[in-house]
N, CA, C and O atoms as a GROMACS GRO file, in nm:
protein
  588
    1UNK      N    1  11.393   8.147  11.872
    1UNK     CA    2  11.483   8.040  11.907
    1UNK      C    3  11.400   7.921  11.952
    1UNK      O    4  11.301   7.954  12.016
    2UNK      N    5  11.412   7.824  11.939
    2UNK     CA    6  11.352   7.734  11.968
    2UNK      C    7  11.431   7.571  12.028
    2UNK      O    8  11.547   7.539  12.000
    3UNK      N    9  11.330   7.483  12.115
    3UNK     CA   10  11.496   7.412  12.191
    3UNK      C   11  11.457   7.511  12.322
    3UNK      O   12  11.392   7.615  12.326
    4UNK      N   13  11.518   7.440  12.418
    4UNK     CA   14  11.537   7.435  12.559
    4UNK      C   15  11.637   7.613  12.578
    4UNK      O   16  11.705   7.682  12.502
    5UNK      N   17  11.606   7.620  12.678
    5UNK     CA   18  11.687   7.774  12.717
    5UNK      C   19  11.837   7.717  12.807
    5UNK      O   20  11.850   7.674  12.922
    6UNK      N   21  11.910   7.733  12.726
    6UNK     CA   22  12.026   7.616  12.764
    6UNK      C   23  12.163   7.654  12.868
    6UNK      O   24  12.258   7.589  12.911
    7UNK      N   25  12.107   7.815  12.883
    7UNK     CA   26  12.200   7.866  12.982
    7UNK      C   27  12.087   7.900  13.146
    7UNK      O   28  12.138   7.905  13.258
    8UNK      N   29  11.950   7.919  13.123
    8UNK     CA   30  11.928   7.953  13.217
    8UNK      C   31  11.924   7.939  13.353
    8UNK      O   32  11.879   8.033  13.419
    9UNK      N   33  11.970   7.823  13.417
    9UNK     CA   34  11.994   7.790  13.552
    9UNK      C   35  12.106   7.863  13.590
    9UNK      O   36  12.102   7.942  13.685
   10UNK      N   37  12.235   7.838  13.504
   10UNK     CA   38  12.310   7.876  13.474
   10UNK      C   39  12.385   8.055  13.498
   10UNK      O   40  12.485   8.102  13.551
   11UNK      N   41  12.253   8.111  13.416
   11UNK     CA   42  12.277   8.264  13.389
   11UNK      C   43  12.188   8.296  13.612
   11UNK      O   44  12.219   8.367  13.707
   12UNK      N   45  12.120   8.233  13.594
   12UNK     CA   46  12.023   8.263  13.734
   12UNK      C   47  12.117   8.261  13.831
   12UNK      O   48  12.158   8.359  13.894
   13UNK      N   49  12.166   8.096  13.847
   13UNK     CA   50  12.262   8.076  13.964
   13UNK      C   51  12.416   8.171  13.953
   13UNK      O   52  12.503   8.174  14.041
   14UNK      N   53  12.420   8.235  13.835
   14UNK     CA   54  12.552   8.344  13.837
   14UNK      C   55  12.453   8.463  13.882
   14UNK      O   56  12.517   8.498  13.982
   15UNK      N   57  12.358   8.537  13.880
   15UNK     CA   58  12.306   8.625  13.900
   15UNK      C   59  12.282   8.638  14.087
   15UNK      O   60  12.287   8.742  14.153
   16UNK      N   61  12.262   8.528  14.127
   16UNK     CA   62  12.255   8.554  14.300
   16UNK      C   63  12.383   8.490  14.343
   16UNK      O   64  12.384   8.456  14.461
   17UNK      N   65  12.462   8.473  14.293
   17UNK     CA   66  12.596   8.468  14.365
   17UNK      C   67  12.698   8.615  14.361
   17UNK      O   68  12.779   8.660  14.443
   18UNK      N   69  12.642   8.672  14.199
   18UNK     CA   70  12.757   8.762  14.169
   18UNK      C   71  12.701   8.910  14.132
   18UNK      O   72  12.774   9.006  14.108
   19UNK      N   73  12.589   8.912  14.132
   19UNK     CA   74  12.505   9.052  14.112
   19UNK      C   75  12.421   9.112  14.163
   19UNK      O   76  12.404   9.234  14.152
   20UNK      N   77  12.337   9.016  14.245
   20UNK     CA   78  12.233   9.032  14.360
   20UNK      C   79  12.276   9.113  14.440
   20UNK      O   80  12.238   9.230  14.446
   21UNK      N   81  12.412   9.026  14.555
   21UNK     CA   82  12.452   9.147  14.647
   21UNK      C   83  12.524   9.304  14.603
   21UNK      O   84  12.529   9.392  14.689
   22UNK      N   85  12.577   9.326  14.461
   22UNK     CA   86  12.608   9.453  14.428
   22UNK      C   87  12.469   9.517  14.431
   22UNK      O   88  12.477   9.640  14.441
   23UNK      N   89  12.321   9.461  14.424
   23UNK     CA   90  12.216   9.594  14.408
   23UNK      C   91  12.068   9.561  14.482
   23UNK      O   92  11.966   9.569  14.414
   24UNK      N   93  12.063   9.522  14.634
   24UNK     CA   94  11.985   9.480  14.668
   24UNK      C   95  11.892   9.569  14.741
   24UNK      O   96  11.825   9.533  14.838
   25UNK      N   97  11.890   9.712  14.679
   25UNK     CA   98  11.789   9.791  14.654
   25UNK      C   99  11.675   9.783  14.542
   25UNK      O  100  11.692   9.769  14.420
   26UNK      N  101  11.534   9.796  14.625
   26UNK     CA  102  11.418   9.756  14.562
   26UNK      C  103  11.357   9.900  14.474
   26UNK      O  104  11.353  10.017  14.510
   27UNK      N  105  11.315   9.836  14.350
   27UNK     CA  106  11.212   9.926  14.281
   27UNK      C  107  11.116   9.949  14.320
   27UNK      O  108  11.082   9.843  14.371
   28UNK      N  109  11.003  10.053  14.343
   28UNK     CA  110  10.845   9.999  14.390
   28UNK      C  111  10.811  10.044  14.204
   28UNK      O  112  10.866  10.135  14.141
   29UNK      N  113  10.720   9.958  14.160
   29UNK     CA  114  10.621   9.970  14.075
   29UNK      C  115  10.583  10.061  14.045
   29UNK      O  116  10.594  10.072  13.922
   30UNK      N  117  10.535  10.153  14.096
   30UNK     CA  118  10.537  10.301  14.040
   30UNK      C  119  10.618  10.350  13.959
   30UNK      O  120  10.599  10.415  13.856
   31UNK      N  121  10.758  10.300  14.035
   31UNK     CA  122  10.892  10.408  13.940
   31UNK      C  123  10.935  10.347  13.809
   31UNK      O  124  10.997  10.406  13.721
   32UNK      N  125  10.887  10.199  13.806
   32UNK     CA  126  10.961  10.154  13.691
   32UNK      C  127  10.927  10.172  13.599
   32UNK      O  128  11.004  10.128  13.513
   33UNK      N  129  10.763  10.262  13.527
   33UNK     CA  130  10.763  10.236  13.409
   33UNK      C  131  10.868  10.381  13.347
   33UNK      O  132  10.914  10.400  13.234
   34UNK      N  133  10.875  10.450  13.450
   34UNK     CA  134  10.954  10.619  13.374
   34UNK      C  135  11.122  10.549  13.368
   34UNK      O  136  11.206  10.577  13.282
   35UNK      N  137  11.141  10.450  13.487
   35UNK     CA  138  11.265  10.402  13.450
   35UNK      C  139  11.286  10.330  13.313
   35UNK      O  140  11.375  10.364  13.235
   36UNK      N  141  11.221  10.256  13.296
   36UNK     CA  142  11.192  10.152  13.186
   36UNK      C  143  11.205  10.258  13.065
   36UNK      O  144  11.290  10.232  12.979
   37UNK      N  145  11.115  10.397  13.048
   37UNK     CA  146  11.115  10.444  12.953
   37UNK      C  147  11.252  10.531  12.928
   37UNK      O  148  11.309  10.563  12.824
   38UNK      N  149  11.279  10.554  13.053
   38UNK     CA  150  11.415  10.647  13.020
   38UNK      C  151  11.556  10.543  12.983
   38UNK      O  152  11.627  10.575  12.889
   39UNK      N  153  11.583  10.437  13.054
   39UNK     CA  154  11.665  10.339  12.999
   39UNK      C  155  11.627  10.334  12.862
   39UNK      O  156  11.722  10.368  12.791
   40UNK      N  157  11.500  10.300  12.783
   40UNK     CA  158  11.520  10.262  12.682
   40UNK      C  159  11.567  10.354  12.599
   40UNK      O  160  11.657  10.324  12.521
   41UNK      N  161  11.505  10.509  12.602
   41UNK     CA  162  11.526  10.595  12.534
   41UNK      C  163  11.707  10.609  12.538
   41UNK      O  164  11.772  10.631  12.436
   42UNK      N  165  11.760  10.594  12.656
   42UNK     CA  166  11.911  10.609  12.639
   42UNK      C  167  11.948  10.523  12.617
   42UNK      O  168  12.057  10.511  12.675
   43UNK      N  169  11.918  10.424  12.548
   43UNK     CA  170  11.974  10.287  12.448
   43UNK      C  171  11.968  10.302  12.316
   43UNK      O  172  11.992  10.219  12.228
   44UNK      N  173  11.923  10.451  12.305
   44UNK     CA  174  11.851  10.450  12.129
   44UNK      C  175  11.702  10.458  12.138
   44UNK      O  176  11.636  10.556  12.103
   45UNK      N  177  11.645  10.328  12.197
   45UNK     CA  178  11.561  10.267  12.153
   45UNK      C  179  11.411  10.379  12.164
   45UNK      O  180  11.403  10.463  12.254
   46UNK      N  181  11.298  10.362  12.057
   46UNK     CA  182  11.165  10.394  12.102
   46UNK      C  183  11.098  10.322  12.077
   46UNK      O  184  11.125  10.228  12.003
   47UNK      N  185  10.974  10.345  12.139
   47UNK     CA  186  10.838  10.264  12.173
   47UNK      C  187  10.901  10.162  12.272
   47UNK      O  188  10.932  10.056  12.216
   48UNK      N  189  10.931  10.168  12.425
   48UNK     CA  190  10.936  10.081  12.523
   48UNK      C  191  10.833   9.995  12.584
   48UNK      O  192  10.720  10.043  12.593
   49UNK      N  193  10.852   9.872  12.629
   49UNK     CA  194  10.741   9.792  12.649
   49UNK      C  195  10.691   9.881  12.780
   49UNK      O  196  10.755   9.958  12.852
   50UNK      N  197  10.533   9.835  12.782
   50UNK     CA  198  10.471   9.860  12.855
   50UNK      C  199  10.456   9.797  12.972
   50UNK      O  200  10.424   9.679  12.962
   51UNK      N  201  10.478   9.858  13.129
   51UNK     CA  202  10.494   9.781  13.262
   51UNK      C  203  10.325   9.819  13.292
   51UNK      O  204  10.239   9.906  13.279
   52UNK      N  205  10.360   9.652  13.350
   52UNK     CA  206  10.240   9.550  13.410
   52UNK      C  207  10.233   9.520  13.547
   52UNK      O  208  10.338   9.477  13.595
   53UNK      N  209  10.140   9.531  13.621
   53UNK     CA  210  10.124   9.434  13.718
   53UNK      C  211  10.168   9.291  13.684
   53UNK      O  212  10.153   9.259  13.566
   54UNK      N  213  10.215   9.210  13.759
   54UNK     CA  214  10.249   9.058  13.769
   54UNK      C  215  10.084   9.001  13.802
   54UNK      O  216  10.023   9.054  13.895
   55UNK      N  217  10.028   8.906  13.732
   55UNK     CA  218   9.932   8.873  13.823
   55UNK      C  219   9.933   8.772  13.944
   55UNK      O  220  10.023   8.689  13.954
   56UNK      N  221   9.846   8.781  14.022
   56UNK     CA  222   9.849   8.716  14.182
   56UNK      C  223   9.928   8.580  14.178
   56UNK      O  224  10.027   8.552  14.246
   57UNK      N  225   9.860   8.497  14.081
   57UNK     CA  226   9.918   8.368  14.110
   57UNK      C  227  10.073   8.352  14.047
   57UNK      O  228  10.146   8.253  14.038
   58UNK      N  229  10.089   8.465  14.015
   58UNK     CA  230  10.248   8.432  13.931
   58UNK      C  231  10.357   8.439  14.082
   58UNK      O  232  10.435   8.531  14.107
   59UNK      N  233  10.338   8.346  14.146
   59UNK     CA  234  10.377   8.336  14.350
   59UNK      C  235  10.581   8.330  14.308
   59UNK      O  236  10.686   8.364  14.363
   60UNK      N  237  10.539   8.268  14.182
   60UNK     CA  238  10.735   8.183  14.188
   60UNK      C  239  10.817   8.258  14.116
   60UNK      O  240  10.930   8.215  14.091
   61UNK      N  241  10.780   8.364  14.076
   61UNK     CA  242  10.862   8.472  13.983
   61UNK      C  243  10.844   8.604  14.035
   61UNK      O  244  10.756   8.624  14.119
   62UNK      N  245  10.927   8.706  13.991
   62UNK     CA  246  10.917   8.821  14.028
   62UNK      C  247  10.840   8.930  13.925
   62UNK      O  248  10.772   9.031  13.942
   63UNK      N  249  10.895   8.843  13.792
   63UNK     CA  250  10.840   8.956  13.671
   63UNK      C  251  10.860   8.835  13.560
   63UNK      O  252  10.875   8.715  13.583
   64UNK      N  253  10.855   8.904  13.433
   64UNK     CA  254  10.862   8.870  13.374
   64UNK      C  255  10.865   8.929  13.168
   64UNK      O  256  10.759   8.981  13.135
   65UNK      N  257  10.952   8.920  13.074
   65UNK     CA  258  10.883   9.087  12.961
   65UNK      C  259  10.907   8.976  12.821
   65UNK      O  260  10.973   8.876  12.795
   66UNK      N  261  10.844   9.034  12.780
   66UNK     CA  262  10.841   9.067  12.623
   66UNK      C  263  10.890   9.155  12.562
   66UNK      O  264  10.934   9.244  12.635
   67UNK      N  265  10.906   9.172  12.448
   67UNK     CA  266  10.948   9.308  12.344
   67UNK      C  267  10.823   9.424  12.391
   67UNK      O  268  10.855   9.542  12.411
   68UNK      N  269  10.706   9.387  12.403
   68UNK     CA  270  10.558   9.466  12.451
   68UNK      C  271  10.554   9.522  12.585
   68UNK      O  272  10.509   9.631  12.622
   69UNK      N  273  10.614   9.422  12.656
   69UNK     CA  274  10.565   9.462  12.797
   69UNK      C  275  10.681   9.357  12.884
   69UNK      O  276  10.754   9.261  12.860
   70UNK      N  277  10.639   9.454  13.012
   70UNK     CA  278  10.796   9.390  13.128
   70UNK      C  279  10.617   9.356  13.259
   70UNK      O  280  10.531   9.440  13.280
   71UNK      N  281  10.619   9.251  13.301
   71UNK     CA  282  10.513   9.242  13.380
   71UNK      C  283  10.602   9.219  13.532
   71UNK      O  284  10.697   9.145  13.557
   72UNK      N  285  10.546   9.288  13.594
   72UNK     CA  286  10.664   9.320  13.744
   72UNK      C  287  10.592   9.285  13.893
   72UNK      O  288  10.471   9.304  13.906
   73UNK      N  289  10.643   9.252  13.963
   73UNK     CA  290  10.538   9.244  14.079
   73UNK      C  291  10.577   9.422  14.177
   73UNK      O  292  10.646   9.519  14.145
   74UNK      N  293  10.498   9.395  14.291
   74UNK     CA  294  10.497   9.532  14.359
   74UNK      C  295  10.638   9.598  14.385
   74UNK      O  296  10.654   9.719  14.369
   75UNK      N  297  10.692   9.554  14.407
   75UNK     CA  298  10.874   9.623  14.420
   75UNK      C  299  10.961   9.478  14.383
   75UNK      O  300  10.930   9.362  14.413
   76UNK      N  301  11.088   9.532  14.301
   76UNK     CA  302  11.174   9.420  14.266
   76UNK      C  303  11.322   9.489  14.274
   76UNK      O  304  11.360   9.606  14.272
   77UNK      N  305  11.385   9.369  14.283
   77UNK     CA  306  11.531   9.461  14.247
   77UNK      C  307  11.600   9.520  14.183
   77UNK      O  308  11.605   9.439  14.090
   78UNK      N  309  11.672   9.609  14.148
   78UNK     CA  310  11.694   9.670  14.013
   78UNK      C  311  11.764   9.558  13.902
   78UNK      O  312  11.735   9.550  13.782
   79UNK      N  313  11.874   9.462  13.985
   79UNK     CA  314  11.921   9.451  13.868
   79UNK      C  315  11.784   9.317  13.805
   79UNK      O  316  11.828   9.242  13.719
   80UNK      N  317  11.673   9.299  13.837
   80UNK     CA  318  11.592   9.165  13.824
   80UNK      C  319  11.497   9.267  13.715
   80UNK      O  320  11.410   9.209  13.650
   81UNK      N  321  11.514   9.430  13.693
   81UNK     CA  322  11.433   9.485  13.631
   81UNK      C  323  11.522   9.519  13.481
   81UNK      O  324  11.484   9.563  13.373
   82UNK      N  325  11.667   9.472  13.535
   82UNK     CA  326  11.736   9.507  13.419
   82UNK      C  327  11.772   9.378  13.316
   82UNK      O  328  11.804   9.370  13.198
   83UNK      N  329  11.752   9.291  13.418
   83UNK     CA  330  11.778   9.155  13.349
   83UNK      C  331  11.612   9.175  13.222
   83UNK      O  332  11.606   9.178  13.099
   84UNK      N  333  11.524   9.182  13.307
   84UNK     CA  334  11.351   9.183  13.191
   84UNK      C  335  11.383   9.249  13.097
   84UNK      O  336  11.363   9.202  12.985
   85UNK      N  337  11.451   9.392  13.112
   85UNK     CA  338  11.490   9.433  12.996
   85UNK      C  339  11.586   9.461  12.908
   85UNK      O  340  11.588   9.550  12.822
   86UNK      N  341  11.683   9.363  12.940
   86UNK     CA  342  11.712   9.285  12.830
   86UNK      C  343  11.646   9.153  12.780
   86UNK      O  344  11.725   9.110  12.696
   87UNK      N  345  11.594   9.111  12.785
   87UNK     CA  346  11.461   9.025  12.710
   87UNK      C  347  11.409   9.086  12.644
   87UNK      O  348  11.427   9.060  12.525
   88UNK      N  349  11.318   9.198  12.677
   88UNK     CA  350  11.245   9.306  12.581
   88UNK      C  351  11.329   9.332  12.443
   88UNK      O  352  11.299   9.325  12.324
   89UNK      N  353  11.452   9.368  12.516
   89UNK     CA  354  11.566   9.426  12.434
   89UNK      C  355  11.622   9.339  12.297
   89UNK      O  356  11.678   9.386  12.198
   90UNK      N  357  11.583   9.180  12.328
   90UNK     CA  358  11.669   9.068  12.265
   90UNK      C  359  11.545   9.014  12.226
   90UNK      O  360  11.572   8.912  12.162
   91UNK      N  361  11.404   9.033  12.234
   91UNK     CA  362  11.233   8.984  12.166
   91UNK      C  363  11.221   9.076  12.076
   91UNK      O  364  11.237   9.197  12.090
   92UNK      N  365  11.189   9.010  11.971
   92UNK     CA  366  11.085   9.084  11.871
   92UNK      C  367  10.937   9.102  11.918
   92UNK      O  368  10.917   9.042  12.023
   93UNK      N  369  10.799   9.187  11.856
   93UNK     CA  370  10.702   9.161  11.885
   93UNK      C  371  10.675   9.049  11.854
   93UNK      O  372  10.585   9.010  11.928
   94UNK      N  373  10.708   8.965  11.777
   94UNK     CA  374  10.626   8.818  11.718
   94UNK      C  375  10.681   8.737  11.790
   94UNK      O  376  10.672   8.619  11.757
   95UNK      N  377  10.767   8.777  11.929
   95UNK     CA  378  10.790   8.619  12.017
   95UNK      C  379  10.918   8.583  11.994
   95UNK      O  380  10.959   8.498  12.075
   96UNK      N  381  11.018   8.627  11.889
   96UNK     CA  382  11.142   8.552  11.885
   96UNK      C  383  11.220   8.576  11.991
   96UNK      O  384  11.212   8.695  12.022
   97UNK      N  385  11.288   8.518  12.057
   97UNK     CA  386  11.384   8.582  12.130
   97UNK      C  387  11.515   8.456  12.143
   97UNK      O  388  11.514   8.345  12.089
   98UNK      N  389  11.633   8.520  12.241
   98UNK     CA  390  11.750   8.450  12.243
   98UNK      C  391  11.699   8.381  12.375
   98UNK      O  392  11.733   8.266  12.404
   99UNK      N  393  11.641   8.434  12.432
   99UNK     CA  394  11.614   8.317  12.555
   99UNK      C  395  11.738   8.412  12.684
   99UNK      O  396  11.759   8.533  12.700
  100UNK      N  397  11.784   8.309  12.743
  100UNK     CA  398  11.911   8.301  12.802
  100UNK      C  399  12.030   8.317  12.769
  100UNK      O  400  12.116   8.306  12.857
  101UNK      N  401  12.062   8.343  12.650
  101UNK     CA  402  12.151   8.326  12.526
  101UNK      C  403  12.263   8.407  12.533
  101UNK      O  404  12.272   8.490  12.623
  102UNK      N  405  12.391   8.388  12.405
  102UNK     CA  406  12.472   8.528  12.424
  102UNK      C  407  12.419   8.651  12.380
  102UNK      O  408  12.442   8.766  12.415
  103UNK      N  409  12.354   8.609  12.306
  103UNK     CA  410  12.295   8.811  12.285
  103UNK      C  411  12.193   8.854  12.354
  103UNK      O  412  12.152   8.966  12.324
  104UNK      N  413  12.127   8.780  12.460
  104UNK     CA  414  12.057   8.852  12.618
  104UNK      C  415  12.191   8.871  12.715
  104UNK      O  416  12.158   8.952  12.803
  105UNK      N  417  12.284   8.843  12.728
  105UNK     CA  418  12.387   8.798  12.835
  105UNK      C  419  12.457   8.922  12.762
  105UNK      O  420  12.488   9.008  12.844
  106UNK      N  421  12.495   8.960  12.613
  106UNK     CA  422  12.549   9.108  12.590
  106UNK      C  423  12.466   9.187  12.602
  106UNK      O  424  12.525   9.271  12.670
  107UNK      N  425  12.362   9.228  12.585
  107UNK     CA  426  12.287   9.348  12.608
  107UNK      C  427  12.254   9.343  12.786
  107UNK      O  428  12.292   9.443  12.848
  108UNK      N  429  12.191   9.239  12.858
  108UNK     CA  430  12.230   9.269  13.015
  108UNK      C  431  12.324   9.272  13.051
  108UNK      O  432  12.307   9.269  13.173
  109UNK      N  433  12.477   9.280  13.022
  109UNK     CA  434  12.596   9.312  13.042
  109UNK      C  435  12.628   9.468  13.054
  109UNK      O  436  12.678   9.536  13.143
  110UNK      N  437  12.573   9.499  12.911
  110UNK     CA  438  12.534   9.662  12.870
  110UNK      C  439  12.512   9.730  12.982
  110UNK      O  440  12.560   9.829  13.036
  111UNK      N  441  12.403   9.631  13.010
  111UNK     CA  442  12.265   9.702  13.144
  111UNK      C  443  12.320   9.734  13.243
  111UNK      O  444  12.314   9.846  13.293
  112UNK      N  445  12.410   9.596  13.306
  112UNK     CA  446  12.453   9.604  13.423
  112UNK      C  447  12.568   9.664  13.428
  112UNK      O  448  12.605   9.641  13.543
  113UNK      N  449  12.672   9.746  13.363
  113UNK     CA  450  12.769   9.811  13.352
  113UNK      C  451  12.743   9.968  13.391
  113UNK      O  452  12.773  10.043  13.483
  114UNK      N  453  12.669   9.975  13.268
  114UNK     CA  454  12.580  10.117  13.281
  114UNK      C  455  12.506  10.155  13.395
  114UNK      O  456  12.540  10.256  13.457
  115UNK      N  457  12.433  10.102  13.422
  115UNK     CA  458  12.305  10.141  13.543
  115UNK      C  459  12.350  10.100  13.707
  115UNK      O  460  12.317  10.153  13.813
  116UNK      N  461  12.424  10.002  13.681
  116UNK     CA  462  12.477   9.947  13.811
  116UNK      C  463  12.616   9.944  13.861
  116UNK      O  464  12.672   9.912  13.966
  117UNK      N  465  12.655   9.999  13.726
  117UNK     CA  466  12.861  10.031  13.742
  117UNK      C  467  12.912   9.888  13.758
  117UNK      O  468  13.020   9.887  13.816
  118UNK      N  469  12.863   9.762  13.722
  118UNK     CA  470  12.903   9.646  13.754
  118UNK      C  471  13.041   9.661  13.628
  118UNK      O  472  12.984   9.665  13.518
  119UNK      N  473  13.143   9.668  13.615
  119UNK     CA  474  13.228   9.660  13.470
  119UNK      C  475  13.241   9.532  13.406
  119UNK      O  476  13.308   9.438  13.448
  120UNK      N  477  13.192   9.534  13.331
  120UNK     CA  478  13.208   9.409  13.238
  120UNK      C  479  13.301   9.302  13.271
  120UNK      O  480  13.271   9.190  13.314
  121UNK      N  481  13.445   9.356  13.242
  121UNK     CA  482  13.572   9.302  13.259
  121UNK      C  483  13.588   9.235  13.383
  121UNK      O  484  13.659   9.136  13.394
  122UNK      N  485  13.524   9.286  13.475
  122UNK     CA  486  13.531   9.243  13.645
  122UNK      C  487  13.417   9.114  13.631
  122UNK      O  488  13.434   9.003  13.681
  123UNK      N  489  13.318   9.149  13.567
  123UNK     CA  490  13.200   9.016  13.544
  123UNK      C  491  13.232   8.876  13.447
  123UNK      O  492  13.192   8.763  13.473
  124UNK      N  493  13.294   8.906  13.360
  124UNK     CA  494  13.348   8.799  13.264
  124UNK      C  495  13.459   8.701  13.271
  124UNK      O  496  13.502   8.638  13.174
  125UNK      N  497  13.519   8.693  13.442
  125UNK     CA  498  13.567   8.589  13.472
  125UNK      C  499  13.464   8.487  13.555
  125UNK      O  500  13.482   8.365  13.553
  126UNK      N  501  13.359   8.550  13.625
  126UNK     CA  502  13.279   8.475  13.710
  126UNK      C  503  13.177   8.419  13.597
  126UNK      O  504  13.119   8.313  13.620
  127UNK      N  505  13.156   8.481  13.489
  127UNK     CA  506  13.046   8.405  13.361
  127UNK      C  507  13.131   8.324  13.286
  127UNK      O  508  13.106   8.267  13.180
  128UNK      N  509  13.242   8.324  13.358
  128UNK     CA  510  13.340   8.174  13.241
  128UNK      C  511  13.312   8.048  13.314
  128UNK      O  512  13.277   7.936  13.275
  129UNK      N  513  13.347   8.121  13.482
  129UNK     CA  514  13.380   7.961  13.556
  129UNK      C  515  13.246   7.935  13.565
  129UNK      O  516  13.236   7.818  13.601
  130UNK      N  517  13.086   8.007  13.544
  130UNK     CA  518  12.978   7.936  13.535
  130UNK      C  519  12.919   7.898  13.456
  130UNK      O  520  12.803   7.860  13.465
  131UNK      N  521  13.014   7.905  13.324
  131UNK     CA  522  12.968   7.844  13.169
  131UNK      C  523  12.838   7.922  13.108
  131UNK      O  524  12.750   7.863  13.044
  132UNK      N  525  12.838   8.045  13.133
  132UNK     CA  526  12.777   8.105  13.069
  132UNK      C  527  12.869   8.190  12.923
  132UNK      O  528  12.979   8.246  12.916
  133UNK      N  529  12.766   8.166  12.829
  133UNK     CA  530  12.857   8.227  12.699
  133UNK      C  531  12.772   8.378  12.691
  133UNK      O  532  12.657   8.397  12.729
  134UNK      N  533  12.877   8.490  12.622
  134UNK     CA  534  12.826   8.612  12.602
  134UNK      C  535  12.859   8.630  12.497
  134UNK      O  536  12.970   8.581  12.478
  135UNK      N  537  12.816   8.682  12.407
  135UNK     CA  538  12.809   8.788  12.282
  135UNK      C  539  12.864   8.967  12.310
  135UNK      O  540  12.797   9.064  12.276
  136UNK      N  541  12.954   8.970  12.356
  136UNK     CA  542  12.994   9.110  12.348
  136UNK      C  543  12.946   9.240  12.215
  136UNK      O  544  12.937   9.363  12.214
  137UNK      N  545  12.933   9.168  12.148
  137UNK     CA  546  12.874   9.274  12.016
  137UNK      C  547  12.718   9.272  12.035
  137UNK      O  548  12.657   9.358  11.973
  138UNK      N  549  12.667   9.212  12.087
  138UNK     CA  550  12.534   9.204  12.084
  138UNK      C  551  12.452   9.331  12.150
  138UNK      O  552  12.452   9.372  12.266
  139UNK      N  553  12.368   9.388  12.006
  139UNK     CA  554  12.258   9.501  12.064
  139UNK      C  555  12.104   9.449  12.040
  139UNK      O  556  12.070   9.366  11.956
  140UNK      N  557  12.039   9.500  12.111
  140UNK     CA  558  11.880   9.525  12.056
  140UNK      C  559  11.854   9.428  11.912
  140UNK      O  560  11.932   9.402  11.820
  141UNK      N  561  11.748   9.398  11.929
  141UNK     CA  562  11.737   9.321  11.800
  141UNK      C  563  11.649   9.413  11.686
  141UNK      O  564  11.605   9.367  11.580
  142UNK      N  565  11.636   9.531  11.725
  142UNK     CA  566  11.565   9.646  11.686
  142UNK      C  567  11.609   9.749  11.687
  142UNK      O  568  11.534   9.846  11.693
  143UNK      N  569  11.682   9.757  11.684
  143UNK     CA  570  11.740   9.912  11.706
  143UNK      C  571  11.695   9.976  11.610
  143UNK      O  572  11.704   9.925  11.499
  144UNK      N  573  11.632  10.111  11.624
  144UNK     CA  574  11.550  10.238  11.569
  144UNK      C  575  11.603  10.343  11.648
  144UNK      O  576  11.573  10.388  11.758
  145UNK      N  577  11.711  10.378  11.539
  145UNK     CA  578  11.794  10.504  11.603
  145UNK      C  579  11.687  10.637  11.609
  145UNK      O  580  11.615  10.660  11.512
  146UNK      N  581  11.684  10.713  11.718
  146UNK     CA  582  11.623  10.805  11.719
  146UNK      C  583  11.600  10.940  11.603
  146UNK      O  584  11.505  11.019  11.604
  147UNK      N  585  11.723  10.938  11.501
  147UNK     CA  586  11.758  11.056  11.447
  147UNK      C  587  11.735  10.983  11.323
  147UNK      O  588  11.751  11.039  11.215
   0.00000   0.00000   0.00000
């Protein structure tokens, strides 16, 4: 995709008003890469990106992923580990991705339903009044069914 990421203030400032306080239990770094791998595997998906240290100076972010890799600092919140992966989820290896988009906003919808019991239906009035658009059909941009 290319062009400005045109929801992300947007998708952020809905995320600490309306999802933050449902899960403000921390990951430590250790646990996330078996989490990371077991989410993906129960998405379908194989070959999950590989978790990273964040490096030092990355002071203004928490993490950050690719289709390759989710780069994390020492403990984060769950749903800030579920948001990375959906990025992973919505990147190809060669860099494409939706950004902020509706088909990151349906697959972390996925995320946050599933893993966090957030229900969709209960979330998709607060992503109207903050002008965020979703893709409800939206999966993986890869999907490699296991079977």
């Amino acid at each position: 995709m290319s062009g400005r990421d045109r929801q992300r203030s947007r998708v952020y400032a809905w995320e600490d008003r309306v999802v933050a306080p449902h899960a403000p239990d921390l990951i430590p770094f250790a646990a996330a890469q078996p989490m990371v791998n077991a989410i993906w595997a129960e998405m379908g998906l194989r070959w999950p990106p590989r978790v990273e240290a964040l490096p030092p100076q990355a002071t203004a972010r928490q993490a950050d992923a690719s289709r390759l890799r989710l780069r994390l600092s020492e403990s984060l919140p769950s749903w800030v580990l579920l948001h990375e992966l959906a990025h992973a989820m919505t990147s190809t290896a060669e860099g494409e991705t939706d950004r902020h988009g509706p088909r990151f906003m349906g697959v972390y919808l996925r995320l946050l339903e599933r893993y966090l019991r957030l229900p969709t239906e209960s979330l998709l009035p607060s992503l109207e009044v903050a002008g965020v658009s979703v893709d409800l059909a939206a999966r993986p941009v890869f999907l490699d069914p296991l079977s």
